[in-house]
C-alpha positions in Angstrom: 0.0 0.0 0.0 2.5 2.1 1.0 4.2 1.7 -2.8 0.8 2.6 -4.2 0.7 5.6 -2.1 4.1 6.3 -3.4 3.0 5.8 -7.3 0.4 7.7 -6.9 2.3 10.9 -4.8 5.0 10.6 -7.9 2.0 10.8 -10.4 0.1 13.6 -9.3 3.5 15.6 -8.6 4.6 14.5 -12.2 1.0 15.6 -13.2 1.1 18.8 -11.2 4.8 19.5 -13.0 3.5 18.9 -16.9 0.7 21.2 -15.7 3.1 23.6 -14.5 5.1 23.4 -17.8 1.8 23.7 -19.8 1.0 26.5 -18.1 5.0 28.3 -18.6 4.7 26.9 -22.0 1.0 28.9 -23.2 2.3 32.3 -20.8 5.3 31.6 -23.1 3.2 31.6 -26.4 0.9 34.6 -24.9 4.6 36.7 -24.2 5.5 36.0 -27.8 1.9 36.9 -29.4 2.1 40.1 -27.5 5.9 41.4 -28.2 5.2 40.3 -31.7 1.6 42.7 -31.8 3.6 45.5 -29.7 6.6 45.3 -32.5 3.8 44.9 -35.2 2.0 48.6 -33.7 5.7 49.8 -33.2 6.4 49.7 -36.7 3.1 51.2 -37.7 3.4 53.9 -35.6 7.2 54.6 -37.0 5.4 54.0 -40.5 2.7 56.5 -39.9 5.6 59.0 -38.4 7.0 58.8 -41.2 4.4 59.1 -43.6 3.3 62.7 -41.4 7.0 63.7 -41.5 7.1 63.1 -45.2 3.1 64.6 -45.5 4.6 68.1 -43.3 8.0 68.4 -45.6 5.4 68.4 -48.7 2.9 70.7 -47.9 6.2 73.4 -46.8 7.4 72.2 -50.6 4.3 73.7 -52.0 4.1 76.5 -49.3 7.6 78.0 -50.4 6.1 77.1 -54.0 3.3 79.0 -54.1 4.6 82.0 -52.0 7.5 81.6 -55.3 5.0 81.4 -58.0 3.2 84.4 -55.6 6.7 86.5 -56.0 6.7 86.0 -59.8 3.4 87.2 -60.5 4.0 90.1 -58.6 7.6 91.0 -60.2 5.9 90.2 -63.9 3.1 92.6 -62.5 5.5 95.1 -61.5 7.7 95.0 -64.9 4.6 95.1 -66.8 3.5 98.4 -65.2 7.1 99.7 -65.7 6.8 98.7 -69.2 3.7 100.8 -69.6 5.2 103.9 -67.9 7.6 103.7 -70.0 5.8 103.8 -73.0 3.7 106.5 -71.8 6.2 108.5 -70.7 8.0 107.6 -74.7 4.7 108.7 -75.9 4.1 112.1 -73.9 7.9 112.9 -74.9 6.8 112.3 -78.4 3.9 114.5 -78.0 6.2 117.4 -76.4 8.6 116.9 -79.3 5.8 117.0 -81.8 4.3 119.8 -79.6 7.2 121.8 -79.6 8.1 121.3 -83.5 4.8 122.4 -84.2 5.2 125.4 -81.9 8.4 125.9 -83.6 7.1 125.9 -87.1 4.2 128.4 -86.0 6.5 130.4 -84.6 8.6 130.7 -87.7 5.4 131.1 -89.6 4.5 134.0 -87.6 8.1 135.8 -88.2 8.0 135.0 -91.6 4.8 136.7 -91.8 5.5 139.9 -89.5 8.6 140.1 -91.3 7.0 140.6 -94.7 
């Protein structure tokens, strides 16, 4: 009896340790599942990081684009309204010239007329 007792003490302890390994074996599993979802959402999160980083650096691109594209409008505006100053003022001195030849040849009508 005393044997039995004995084979049955070694079986529930051997029992109680392949429980105890089952048990160390499935928290083992459950420890890997996790780190490998926690590395899987780390490299997401790096991923989307990266993605914003990349989005930010773009929309500056076509900030500094645009406020470029804004300048050259602005110094094609400008030239064009220098061009046409210019050209008026051209055309008002071709008006004085013409002004002042025709006051010229009056004038020199009028002496030649006095003077006969």
């Amino acid at each position: 009896e005393l044997r039995q007792l004995a084979a049955a003490a070694a079986a529930a302890a051997a029992n109680v340790a392949q429980e105890g390994q089952q048990r160390r074996a499935a928290a083992l599993a459950l420890h890997q599942s996790r780190l490998l979802q926690l590395s899987t959402e780390h490299a997401a999160a790096e991923a989307a990081a990266k993605a914003a980083a990349e989005a930010e650096l773009w929309r500056k691109y076509q900030e500094e684009e645009a406020k470029e594209s804004r300048r050259n409008v602005f110094g094609l505006a400008v030239m064009e309204m220098r061009d046409q100053v210019v050209a008026k003022n051209r055309a008002a001195e071709a008006t004085a010239h013409a002004s002042a030849a025709e006051a010229g040849r009056a004038a020199a009508t009028a002496e030649a007329h006095r003077q006969k």
